[in-house]
N, C-alpha and C positions, 0 to 999 in steps of 0.2 A: 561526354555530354550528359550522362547518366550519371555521373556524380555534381555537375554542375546542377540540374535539374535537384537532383537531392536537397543539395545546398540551400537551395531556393526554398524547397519546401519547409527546410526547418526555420527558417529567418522571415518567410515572409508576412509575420505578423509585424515584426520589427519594420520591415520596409514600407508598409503600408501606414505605419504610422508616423514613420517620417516624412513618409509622402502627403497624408494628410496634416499633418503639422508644418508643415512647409506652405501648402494651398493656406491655409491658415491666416500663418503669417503672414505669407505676401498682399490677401484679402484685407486683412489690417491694416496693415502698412500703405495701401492703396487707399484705402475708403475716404481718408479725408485728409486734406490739406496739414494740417496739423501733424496725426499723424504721421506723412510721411515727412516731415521735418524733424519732426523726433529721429525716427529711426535712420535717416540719414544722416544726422548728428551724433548720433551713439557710434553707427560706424564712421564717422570722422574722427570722434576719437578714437576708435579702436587702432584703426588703420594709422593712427599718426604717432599710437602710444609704440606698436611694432615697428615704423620707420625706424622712432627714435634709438629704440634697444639697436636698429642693423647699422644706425648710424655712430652709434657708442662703437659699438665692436669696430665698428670697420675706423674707425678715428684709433680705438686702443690698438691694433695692429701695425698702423702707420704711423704710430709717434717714435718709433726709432726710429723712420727717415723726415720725420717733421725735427728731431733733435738734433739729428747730423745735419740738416738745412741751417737750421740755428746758432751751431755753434762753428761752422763756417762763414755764417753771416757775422757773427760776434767779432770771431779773426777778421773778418776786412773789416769789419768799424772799429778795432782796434789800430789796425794799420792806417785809419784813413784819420781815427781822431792825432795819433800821431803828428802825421803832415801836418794838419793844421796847425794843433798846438805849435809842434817845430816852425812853420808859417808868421805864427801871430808871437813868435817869441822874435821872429828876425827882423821883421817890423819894427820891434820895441829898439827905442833911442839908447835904452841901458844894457843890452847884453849886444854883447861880438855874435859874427857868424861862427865863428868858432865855437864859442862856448853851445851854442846850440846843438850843432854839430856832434857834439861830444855826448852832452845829456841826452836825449834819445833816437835819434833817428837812425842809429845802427841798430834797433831791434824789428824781427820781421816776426809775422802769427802764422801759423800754419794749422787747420784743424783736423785731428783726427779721431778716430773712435778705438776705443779698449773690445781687445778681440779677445781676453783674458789677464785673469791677477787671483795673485791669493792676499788674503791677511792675515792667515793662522799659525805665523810661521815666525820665527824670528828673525828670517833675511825674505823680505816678502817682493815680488815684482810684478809688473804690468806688460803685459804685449800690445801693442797697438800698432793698428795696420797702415803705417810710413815707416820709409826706408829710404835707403842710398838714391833712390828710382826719383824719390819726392824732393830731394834737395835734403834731408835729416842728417844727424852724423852726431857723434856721441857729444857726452853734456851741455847739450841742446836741455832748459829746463821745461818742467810740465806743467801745466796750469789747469785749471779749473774754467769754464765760461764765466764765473762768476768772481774770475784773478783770488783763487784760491790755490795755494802751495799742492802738490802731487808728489813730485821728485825729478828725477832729472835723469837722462836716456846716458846708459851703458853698452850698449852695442846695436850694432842694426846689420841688418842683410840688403837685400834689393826691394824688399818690400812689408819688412816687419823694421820694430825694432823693439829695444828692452830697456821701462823704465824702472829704475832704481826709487820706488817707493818711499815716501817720507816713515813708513812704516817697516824700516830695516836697520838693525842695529849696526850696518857700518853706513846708512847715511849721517850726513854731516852737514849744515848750512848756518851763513851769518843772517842773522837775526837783525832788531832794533824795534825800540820801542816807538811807537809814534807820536807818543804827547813829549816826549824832551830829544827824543833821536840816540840817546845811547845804544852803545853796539852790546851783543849777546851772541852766542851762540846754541845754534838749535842740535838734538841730538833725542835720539828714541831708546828706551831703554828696556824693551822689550815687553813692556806691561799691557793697558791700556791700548787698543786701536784707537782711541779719542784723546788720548796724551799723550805730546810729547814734553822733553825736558829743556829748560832753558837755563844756559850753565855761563857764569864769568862776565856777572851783569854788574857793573858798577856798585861801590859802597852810595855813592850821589845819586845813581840814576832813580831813587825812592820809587820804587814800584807800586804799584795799585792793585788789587783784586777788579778786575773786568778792562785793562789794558791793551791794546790790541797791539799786537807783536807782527809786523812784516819783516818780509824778505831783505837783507841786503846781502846781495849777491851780484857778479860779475855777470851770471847765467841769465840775471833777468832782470827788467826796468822796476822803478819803485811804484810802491801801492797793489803786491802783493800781498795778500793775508796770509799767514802761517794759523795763526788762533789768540786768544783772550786768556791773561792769566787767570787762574783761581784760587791758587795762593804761592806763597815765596818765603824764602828764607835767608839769616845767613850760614854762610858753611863754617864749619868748625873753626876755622884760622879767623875767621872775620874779616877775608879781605874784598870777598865779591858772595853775590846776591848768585839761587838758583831759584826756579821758578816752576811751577807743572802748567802748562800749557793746554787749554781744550783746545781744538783742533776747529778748526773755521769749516771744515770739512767733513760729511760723511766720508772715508776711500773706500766703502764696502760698498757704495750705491754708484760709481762711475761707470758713467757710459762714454762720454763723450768725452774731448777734454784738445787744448788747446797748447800744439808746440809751439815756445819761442826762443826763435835764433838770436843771438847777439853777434851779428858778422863782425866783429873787432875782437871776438873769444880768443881764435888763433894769436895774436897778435900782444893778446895780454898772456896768454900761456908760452909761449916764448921768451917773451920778457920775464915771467917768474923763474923757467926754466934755466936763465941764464945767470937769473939771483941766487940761486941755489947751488 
C-alpha cells in the first residue's frame, strides 16, 4: 500500500492532467451540436479504420480455407461442365453415343491441397493430402485450378500420396501445339524452374514464339496448359523442331491443386502392357 501511495505521488501531476484534459474535451465535444458531430465522426472513422486492419487479418488467415473452398468448387464445375458438354454432344444428330462416351466422360476431379514439395532439386516432388482412403492411385495426373500441368502421382499411402513434378528430370509427358495440333514431347532438363524442353516437333508443324503447348496425355482431358514457347530450333540432323517452353505455371507458389482420374487408365495400360 505504501508503495502504491508512493507511486501516486510521483505521477500525480500527470494524472491530473489527464483528468483535466479529458473534463476538457468532453466539455467541447458537448457544448454544441456541431461539435459533437465532429468528434463523433472522427471516431467513426477511427473505429472503422481499426475494424478494417482486424478485418484484413482475419480474411489473411482464412484464405487457405477460403482457397481449398475454391478449388474443390472448381473440381465439381469441372465434373458438372463435363456432363453437360457430354449431355449436349448426345443430343447432337452428328456424333454417336459412343463417340461421346469415349471423348470425355471417363474423367473425374478430385480436389486437394499440397502438404509439401521441393523445387531445388533435380528430381523434385509434391505431397498432398489424398490417398488410397480418397479413391487416388498412382498416375492419376495433377492440375492446377486454373488446368495448369503439375505432374502426375507416383505412389500413395491411405492418406497421402506423391506427385512426380513437371519439375523432375525423369518426368516425361506428350505435348501438342494448339494452333495446328502437332504432337511434341514435354521433358525438364534440369535448368530453369520456369522452363521446360519441348523435343521431336515436327519439320511442318512451323512453330511460333508465344504458342501455347498443352497436354496430350492419356492421364488427362484436353485443354490442359503445359506453357508458351519463347523460342525453338532445329536440331542438328534437321529432322524435328525442339522448343524452350515458359511454364503456364508458378510450381513454387502451390497450395491447392486438382486430381484427375481417367477411370479407363487401367484399361489402356493393359492393353499397352500386352503390346509390348
Amino acid at each position: 500500500m505504501h508503495r502504491l501511495i508512493a507511486f501516486i505521488k510521483q505521477i500525480y501531476v500527470v494524472l491530473i492532467f489527464l483528468l483535466v484534459e479529458g473534463v476538457a474535451i468532453w466539455c467541447y465535444a458537448t457544448s454544441t451540436p456541431y461539435t459533437e458531430s465532429k468528434i463523433v465522426a472522427r471516431v467513426s472513422v477511427m473505429g472503422g479504420a481499426v475494424s478494417g486492419v482486424a478485418t484484413d487479418i482475419k480474411h489473411f488467415f482464412s484464405l487457405p480455407r477460403h482457397n481449398r473452398e475454391l478449388t474443390a468448387r472448381v473440381a465439381e464445375l469441372e465434373q458438372m461442365l463435363q456432363r453437360d458438354w457430354v449431355t449436349e454432344l448426345s443430343d447432337s444428330d452428328s456424333l454417336s453415343g459412343a463417340l461421346v462416351d469415349i471423348d470425355q466422360l471417363h474423367f473425374r476431379y478430385h480436389p486437394s491441397r499440397v502438404v509439401s514439395m521441393t523445387t531445388g532439386r533435380m528430381r523434385n516432388y509434391i505431397i498432398i493430402d489424398r490417398g488410397t482412403d480418397d479413391g487416388i492411385s498412382e498416375n492419376m495426373g495433377v492440375i492446377t485450378p486454373n488446368r495448369e500441368l503439375v505432374g502426375y502421382i507416383t505412389a500413395c499411402s491411405e492418406r497421402y500420396s506423391v506427385v512426380m513434378s513437371v519439375l523432375n528430370t525423369s518426368f516425361g509427358i506428350g505435348g501438342c501445339l494448339t494452333e495446328n495440333d502437332y504432337s511434341c514431347s514435354v521433358r525438364w532438363d534440369g535448368g530453369s524452374t520456369h522452363y521446360v524442353e519441348l523435343i521431336d516437333l515436327s519439320t511442318y508443324a512451323e512453330p511460333k514464339e508465344g504458342m501455347l503447348v498443352e497436354v496430350r496425355s492419356e492421364r488427362m482431358p484436353e485443354g490442359i496448359a503445359i506453357g508458351y514457347i519463347e523460342s525453338y530450333e532445329l536440331n542438328p540432323s534437321r529432322t524435328a523442331y525442339s522448343a524452350r517452353v515458359r511454364l503456364a505455371t508458378d510450381l513454387s507458389t502451390l497450395d491447392n491443386v486438382i486430381i484427375v482420374e481417367n477411370t479407363h487408365y487401367g484399361e489402356i495400360e493393359a492393353l499397352m502392357d500386352g503390346v509390348e
